[in-house]
C-alpha positions, 0 to 999 in steps of 0.5 A, spaced: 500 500 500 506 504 501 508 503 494 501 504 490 501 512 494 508 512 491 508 510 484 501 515 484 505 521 487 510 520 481 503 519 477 501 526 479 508 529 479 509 527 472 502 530 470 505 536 472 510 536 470 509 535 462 502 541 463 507 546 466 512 545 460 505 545 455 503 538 453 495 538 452 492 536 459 487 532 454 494 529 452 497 528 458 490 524 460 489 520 453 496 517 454 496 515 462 489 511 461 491 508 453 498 506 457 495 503 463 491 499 459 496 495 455 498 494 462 493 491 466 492 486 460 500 485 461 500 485 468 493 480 469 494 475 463 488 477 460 489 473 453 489 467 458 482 468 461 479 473 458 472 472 461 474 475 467 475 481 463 467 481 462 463 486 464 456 484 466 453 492 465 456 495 460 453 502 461 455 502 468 462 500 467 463 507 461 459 511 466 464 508 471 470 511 467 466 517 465 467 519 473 474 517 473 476 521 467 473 527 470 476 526 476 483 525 472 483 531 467 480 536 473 487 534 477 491 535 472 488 542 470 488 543 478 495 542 478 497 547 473 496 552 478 496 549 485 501 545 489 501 538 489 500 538 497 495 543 496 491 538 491 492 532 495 489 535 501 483 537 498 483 530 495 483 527 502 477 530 503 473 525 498 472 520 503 468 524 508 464 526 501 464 518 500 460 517 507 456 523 507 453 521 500 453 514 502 447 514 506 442 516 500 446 512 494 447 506 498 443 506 504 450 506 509 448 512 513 453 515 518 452 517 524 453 523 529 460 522 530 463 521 524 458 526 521 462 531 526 468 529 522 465 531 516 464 538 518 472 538 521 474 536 515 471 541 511 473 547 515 479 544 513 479 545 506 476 551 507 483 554 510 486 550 505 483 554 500 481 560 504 475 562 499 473 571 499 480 572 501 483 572 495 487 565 496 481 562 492 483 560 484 480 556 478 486 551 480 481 549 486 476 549 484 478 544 478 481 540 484 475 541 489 471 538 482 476 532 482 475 530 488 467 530 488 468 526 480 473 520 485 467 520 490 462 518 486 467 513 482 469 510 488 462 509 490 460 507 483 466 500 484 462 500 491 455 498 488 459 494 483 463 490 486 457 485 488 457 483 480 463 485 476 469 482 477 475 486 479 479 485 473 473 488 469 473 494 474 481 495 472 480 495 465 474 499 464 476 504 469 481 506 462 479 503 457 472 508 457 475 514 458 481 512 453 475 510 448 472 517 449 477 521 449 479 518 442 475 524 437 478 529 442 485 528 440 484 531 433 484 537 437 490 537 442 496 540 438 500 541 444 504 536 443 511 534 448 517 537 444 523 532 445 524 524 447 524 526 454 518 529 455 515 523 451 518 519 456 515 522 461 507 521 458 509 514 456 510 513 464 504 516 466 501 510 464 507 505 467 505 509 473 498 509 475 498 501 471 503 499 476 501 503 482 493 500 480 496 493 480 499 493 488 492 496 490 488 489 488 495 486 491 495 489 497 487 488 498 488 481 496 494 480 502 490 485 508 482 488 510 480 494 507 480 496 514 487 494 515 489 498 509 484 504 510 490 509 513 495 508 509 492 512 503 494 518 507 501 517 507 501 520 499 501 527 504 507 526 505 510 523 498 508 530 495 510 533 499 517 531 498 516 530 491 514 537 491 520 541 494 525 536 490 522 537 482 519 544 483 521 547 489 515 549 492 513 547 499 506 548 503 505 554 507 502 554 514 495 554 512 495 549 507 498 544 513 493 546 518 487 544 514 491 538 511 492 536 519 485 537 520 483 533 514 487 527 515 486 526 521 478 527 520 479 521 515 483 517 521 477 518 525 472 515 520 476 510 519 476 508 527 469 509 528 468 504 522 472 499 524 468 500 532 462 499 528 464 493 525 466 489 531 461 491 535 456 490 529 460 482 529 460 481 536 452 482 536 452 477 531 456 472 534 452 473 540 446 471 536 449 466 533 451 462 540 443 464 542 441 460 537 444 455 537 443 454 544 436 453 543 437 448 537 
């Protein structure tokens, strides 16, 4: 899971890089999803067992993909302006977002506490973009976008996962936007100007391939639950990348809220893995009653 959060910070590095030295973002997304679907087939053998790749609702998996390519071309226009902490942060907010949404689309309601989390999270992106001060641009709100777009993405694989396999889910994800981005790229005239800068936009895909690779590995080896922090540890990666490839590093504002944030979404977290032993506990309670009485 540590490696998945560094081969997508070098995915968001590298985005970044390329916009800002002026390859077409609509490029920059074509190549990381085209890539990345070469890939999975290569990294899950898919001419072996083709019909794991078989998707049950096709119109699902495209709208699936729609989100996914709107949360990418959002972040990388967001990162054109922003620093890669500051969009992160924001980013980290999409889990709260998730639970909050969870309730009318899924039926999964929060609770007080966590809905008290929410509310912090959100004040901590409120000091991160510090709105009506002059701080907030067009860059968060492509960033703000972005995360929303990832929510309903997320919360389209949680409805989907009861019926499409997670091979199908990878592939898909890519494939959709890839197709639909195809008639754009006529229109896309902003090319990169040497080999170095075609390297890195074939990277891309290397990247987010290889880094959606180690996510399924890391959930087949552990619980979600176990694996539910370690997301948050991409902070820190950008951080880093941030201050060695563009020489920038957040200011106090944006850590503060970035602290509030995380350590919301840790909360969440926690409060969900108690929910969930209890909720386990009280059935095996019930199980035991029963069974007494057969």
């Amino acid at each position: 899971m540590l490696a998945t959060y560094v081969f997508f910070t070098f995915l968001d590095t590298s985005s970044k890089y390329l916009v800002l030295a002026g390859v077409s973002a609509l490029i920059v997304a074509w190549v990381r999803f085209a890539v990345h679907v070469v890939l999975v087939g290569a990294l899950l053998r898919g001419w072996r067992q083709p019909m794991r790749f078989r998707p049950v609702n096709l119109p699902a998996h495209v709208l699936r993909g729609v989100f996914l390519f709107g949360s990418t071309m959002c972040n990388i226009l967001a990162l054109r302006s922003l620093q890669l902490a500051e969009t992160t942060s924001i980013y980290f907010f999409g889990p709260m977002v998730i639970t909050a949404l969870a309730g009318p689309l899924l039926g999964e309601w929060a609770g007080w506490r966590r809905w008290l989390a929410i509310l912090a999270a959100f004040a901590g992106v409120l000091i991160i973009t510090r709105p009506g001060v002059g701080v907030f641009g067009i860059g968060h709100l492509f960033a703000l976008g972005s995360m929303l777009s990832n929510s309903f993405y997320v919360i389209m694989t949680r409805r989907m996962s009861a019926t499409e396999t997670s091979e199908s889910l990878i592939l898909f994800s890519a494939l959709a936007p890839a197709v639909l981005l195809l008639p754009m790229l006529p229109f896309s005239f902003s090319l990169p100007h040497d080999g170095w800068h075609w390297f890195v936009l074939l990277m891309l895909g290397v990247f987010g391939g290889v880094g959606h690779w180690l996510l399924v590995q890391a959930y087949r080896l552990a619980t979600t639950t176990a694996l539910a922090p370690y997301p948050y540890s991409q902070m820190v990666w950008m951080i880093i990348s941030g201050w060695i490839v563009f020489k920038q590093f957040p200011d106090r504002w944006t850590l503060v809220g970035a602290a509030i944030i995380v350590a919301s979404g840790l909360y969440i977290v926690h409060r969900e893995h108690r929910l969930r032993l209890r909720s386990r506990a009280a059935s095996d309670v019930e199980a035991e009653a029963l069974a007494k009485k057969l």
